[in-house]
C-alpha positions as CSV (number, residue, x, y, z in Angstrom):
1,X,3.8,-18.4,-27.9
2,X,2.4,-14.8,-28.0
3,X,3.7,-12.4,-25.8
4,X,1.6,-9.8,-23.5
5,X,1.6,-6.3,-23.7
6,X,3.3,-5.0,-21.2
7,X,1.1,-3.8,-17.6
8,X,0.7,0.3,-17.9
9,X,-0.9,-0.2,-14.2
10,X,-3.0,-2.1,-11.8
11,X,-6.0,-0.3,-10.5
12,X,-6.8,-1.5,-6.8
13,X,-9.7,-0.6,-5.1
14,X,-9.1,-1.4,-1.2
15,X,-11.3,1.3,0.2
16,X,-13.9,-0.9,1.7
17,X,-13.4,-4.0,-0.3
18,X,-10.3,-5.4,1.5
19,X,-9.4,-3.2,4.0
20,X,-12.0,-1.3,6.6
21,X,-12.2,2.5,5.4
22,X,-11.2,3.4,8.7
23,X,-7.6,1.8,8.3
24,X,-7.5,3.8,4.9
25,X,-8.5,7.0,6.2
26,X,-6.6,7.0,9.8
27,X,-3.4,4.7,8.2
28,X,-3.0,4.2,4.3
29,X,-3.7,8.0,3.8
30,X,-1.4,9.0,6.4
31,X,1.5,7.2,5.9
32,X,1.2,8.6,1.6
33,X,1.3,12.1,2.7
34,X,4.0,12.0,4.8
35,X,5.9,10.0,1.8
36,X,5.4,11.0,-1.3
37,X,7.3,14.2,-1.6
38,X,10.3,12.5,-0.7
39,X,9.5,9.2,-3.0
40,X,8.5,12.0,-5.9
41,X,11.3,14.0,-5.4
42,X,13.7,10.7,-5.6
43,X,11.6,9.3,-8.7
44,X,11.0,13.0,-10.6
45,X,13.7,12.5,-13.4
46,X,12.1,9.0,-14.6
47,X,9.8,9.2,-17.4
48,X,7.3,7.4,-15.7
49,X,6.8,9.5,-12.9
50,X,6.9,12.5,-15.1
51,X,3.9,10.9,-16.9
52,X,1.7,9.9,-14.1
53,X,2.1,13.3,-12.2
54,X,1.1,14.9,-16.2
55,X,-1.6,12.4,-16.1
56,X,-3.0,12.8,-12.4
57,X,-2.5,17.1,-13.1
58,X,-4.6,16.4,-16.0
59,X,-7.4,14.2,-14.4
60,X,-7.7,17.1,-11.2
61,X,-8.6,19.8,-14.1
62,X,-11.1,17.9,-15.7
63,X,-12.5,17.0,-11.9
64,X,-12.5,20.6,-11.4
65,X,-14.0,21.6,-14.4
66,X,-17.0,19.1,-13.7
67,X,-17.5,20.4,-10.3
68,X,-16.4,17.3,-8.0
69,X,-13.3,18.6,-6.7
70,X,-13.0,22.0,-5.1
71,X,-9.8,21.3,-3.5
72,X,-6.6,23.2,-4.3
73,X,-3.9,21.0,-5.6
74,X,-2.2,19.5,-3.3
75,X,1.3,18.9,-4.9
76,X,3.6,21.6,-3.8
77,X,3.9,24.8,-5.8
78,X,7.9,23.7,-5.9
79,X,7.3,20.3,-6.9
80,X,5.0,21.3,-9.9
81,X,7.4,23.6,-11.1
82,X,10.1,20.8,-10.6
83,X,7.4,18.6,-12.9
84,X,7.1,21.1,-15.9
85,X,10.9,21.6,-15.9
86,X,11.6,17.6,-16.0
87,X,9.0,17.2,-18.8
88,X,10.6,19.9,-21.1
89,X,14.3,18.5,-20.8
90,X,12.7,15.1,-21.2
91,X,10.9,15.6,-24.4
């Protein structure tokens, strides 16, 4: 019997599909932002957070660089800082 690699992720793609956009906008949206600082802070020294926050800083620059996001990053200035520091001591 082989074995699987193991899941990097699962992509889901409610917006519309399973859930009303409405109840993405107005519910799922708010309930992450007032969330995932604290779940971020509580997660920051895992290696897998570390990498996902490189990854998702990474992603915005390119989106900016192509034109289709304008908007100012909205991780804290604290929290970035907090990022760069845990990715040094972490190798």
């Amino acid at each position: 019997m082989t074995s699987s690699p193991p899941i990097r992720g699962i992509l889901l793609d409610i917006e519309g599909t399973t859930t009303p956009i409405s109840f993405v906008h107005e519910v799922l949206f708010p309930y992450a932002r007032a969330h995932v600082k604290s779940y971020l802070t509580a997660h920051l020294d895992l290696p897998e957070t570390i990498d996902s926050l490189a990854q998702l800083s990474q992603e915005h620059a390119i989106d900016i660089e192509r034109g289709r996001n304008h908007r100012r990053s909205a991780m804290p200035p604290e929290l970035r800082k907090s990022i760069q520091l845990s990715r040094m001591s972490n190798g």
